[in-house]
LOLUMRO-67290 format. One line per 10 residues: number of its first residue (from 0); their letters; for each residue x, z negated, y of C-alpha. Coordinates in Angstrom, 3 decimals, decimal comma. Example, Ala and Ser with C-alpha at 12.3 -4.5 7.8 and 13.67 -1.06 7.14 Angstrom:
2
0) as) 12,300:-7,800:-4,500 | 13,670:-7,140:-1,060 .
***
This chain:
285
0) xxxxxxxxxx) -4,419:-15,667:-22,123 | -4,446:-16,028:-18,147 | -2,005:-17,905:-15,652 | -3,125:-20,977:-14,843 | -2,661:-21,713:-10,703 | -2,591:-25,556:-9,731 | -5,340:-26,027:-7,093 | -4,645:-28,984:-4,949 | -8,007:-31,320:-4,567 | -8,833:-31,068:-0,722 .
10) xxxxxxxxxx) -10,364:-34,106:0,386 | -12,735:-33,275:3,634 | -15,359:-34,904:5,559 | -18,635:-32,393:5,526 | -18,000:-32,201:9,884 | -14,242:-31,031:9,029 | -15,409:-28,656:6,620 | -17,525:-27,054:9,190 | -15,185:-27,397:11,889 | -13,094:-25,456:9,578 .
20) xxxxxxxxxx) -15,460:-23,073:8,969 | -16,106:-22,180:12,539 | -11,884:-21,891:12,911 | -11,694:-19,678:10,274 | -15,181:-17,161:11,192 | -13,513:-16,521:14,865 | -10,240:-16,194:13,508 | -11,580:-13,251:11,218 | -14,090:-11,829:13,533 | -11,332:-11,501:15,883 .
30) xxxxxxxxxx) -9,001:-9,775:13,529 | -12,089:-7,470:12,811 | -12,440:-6,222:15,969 | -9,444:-3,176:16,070 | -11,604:-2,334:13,153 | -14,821:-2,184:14,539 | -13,390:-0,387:17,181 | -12,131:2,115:15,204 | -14,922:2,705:13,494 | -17,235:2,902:15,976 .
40) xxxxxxxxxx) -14,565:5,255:18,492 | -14,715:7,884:15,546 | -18,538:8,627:16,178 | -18,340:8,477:19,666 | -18,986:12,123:21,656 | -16,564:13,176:23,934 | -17,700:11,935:27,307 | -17,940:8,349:26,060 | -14,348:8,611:24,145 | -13,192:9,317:27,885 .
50) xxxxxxxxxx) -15,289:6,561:29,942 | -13,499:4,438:31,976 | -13,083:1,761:31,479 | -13,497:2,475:27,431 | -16,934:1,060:26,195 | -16,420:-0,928:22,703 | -19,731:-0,139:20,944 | -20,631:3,664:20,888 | -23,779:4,420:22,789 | -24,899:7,933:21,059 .
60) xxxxxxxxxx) -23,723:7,895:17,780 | -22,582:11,666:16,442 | -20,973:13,458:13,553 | -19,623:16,403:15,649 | -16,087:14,653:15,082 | -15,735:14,897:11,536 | -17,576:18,432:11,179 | -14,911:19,670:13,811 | -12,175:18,388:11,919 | -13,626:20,062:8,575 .
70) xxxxxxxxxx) -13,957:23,137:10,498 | -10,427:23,124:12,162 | -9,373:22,437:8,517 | -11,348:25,313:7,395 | -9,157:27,697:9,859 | -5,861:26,760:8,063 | -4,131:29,033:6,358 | -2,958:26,462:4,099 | -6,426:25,370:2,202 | -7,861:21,682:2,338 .
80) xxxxxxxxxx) -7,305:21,451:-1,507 | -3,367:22,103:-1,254 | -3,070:19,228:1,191 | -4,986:16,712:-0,742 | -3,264:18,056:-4,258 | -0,443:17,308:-2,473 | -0,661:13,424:-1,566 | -2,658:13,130:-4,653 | 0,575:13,868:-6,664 | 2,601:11,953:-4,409 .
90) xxxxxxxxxx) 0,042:8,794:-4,782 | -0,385:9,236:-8,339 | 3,477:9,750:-9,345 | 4,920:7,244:-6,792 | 2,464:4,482:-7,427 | 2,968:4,767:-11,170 | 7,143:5,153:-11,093 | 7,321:1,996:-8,518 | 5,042:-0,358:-10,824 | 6,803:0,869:-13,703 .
100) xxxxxxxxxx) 10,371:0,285:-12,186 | 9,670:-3,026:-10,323 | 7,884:-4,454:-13,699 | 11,337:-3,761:-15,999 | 13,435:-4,525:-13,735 | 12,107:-8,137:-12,711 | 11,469:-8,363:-17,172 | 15,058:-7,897:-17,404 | 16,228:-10,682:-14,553 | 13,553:-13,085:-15,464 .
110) xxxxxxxxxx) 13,860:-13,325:-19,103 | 17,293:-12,448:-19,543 | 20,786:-13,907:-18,103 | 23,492:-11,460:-17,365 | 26,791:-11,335:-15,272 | 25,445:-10,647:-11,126 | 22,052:-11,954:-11,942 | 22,001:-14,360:-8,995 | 23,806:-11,856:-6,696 | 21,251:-9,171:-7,456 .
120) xxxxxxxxxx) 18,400:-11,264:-7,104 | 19,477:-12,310:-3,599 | 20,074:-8,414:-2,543 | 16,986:-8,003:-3,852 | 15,346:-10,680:-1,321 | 17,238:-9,413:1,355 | 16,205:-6,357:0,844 | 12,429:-7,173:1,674 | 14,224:-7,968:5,851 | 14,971:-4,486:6,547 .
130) xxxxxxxxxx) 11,945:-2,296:7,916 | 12,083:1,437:6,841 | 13,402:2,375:10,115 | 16,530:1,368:9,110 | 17,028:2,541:6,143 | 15,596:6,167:7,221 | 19,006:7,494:8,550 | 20,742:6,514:5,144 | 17,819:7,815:2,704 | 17,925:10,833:4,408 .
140) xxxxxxxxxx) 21,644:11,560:3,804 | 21,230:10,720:-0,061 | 18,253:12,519:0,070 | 20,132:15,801:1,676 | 23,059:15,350:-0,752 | 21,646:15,767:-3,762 | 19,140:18,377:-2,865 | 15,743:16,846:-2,769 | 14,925:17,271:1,078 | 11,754:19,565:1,737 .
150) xxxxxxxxxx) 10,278:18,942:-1,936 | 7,454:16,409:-3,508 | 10,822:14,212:-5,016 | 11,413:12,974:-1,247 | 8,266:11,268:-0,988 | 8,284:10,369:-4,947 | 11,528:8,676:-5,875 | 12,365:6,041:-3,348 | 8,904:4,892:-3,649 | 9,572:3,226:-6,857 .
160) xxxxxxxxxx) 12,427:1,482:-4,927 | 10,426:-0,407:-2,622 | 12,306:-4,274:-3,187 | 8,274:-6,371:-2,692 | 7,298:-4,852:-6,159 | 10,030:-6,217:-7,968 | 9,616:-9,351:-6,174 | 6,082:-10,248:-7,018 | 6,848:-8,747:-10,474 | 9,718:-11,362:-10,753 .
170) xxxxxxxxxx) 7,823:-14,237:-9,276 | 5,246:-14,149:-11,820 | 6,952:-13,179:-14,413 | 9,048:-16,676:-14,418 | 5,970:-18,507:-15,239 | 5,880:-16,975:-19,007 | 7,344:-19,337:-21,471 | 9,904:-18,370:-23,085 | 8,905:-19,884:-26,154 | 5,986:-17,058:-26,216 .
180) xxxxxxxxxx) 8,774:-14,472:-25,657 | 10,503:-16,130:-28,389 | 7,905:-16,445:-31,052 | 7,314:-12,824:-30,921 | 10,317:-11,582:-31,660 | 10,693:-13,685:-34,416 | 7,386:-12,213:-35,740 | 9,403:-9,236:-35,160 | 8,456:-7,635:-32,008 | 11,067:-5,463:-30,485 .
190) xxxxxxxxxx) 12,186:-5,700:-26,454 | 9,654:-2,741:-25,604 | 6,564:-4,164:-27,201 | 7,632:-7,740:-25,946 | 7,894:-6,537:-22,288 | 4,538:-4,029:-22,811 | 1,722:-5,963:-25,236 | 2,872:-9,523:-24,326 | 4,331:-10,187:-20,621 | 2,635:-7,073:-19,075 .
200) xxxxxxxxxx) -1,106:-8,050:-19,981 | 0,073:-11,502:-18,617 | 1,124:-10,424:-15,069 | -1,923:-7,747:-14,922 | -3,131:-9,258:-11,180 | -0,038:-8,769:-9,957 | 0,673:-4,918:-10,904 | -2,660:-4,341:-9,908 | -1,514:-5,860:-6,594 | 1,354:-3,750:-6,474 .
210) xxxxxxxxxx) -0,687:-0,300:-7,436 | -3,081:-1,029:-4,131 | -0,228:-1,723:-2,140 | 2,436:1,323:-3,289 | -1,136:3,232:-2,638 | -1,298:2,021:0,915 | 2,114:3,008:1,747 | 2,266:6,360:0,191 | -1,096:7,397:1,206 | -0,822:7,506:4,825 .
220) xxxxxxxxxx) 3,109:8,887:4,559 | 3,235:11,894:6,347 | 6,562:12,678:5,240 | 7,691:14,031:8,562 | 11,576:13,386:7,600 | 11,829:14,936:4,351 | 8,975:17,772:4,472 | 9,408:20,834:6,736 | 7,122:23,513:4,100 | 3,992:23,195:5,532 .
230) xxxxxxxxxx) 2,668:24,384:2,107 | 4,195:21,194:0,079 | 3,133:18,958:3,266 | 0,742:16,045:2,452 | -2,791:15,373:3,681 | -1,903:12,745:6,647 | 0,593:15,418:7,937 | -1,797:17,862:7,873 | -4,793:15,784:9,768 | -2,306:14,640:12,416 .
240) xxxxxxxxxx) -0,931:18,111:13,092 | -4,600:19,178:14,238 | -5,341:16,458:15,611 | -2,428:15,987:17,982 | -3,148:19,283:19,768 | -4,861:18,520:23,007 | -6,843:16,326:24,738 | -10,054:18,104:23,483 | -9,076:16,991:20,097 | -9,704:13,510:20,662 .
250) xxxxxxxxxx) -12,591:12,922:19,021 | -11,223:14,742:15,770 | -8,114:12,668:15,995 | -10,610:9,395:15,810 | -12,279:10,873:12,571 | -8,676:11,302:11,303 | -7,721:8,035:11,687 | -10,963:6,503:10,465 | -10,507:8,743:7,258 | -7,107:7,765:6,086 .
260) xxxxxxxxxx) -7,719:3,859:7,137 | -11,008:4,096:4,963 | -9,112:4,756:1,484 | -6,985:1,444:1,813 | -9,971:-0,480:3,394 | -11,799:0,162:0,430 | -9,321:-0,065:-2,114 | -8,748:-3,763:-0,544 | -12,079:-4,936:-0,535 | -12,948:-3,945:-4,435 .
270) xxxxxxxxxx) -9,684:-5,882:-5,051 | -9,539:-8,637:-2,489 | -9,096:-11,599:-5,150 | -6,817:-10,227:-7,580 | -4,255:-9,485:-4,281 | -5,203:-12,937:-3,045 | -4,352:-14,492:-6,420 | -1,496:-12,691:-6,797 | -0,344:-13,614:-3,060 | -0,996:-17,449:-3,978 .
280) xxxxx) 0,807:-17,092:-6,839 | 3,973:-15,645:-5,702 | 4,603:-17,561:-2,506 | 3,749:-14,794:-0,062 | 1,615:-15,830:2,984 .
***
């Protein structure tokens, strides 16, 4: 069984439509262009990364950028696979604990009434106004205190914290009936298999949402606050430290950014319409 979303009927003359159509195409091939940009900076040689003033398209397309970074990476005495094993744990781990978290949580303040339910709700919401930067200070005392600074748990555990999850998770969650809830645990369904064979399969675009995003924001964490063993250190930090060591490094530093901006890029365009849907459906422009 699948949500249904109420479409509004549009009524438009065919010269609005196109008018419209013309509004939106700029507005997008404007918001393309830092990525264009980007792409095209991280084949560029040297002497045209440097030309002044900066050229947009490359002129003499070359690969030198990325085969310096592989061979800088090479030279490491840490190896590649580390690195990589590294955020893929991180990824993995953090992405799974934060939809798991976020989907029981909002289960258990959208189907059920409890003392604080409003109150928590709200901190919940307010939550989603502070930027990281603000918390970091705090995190990293709690983090210090119980003994988890300079391992994988740093980068792990307050993932699955992060308050959007349980907000979308909540949002469409209220739009089960609670007669459905109801029916199957009189056909004897207990609160587990209610909340995993019934209202999870119903909310599926919207943890799939939530998996691309958590990925997103794990993926290009460098962990600089928490991580200090270069040997535990994930693959962002890793790219970045070569990178950032000179001028001459430039051009690898433009492959490195092209690289970790690919992963999300791609992850967003095989799922464009379920995070659309799911961005509709919820409230969030």
């Amino acid at each position: 069984m699948k949500l249904s979303i109420r479409k509004k009927r549009v009524s438009r003359s065919a010269g609005g439509d196109f008018f419209l159509f013309v509004v939106l195409a700029l507005g997008a091939a404007f918001m393309a262009l830092p990525l264009i940009f980007m792409i095209n900076h991280a084949f560029k040689p040297l002497n045209e990364i440097f030309l002044f003033p900066p050229q947009f398209f490359v002129r003499n397309p070359t690969f030198n950028n990325f085969s310096d970074l592989f061979i800088l990476m090479s030279e490491s005495w840490v190896p590649f696979t580390r690195y990589f094993s590294n955020s893929l744990v991180i990824v993995i781990f953090g992405t799974g604990g934060h939809v798991l978290a976020a989907s029981m949580g909002a289960y258990v303040v959208s189907k059920h009434d409890f003392p604080g339910k409003k109150s928590f709700s709200t901190i919940v919401l307010l939550a989603l106004m502070f930027a990281p930067q603000v918390t970091a200070i705090p995190n990293y005392i709690i983090l210090s205190r119980i003994g988890w600074i300079n391992t994988l748990y740093s980068m792990i555990i307050p993932a699955w914290a992060f308050p959007l999850g349980f907000y979308l998770m909540s949002k469409f969650m209220s739009q089960i009936p609670d007669t459905l809830l109801e029916a199957a645990k009189i056909d004897g369904a207990t609160e587990f298999s209610t909340f995993w064979k019934i209202v999870m399969p119903f909310v599926k675009p919207a943890w799939l949402t939530l998996m691309i995003l958590s990925f997103q924001q794990l993926w290009i964490n460098t962990g600089g606050r928490f991580i200090y063993t270069e040997a535990i250190k994930p693959l962002p930090a890793a790219l970045f430290q070569i990178a950032a060591a000179g001028v001459a490094r430039q051009g690898v530093f433009a492959a490195v950014q092209l690289i970790l901006a690919a992963v999300p890029i791609l992850l967003f365009v095989f799922n464009q319409s379920k995070i659309v849907e799911t961005m509709g459906t919820s409230g969030i422009d």
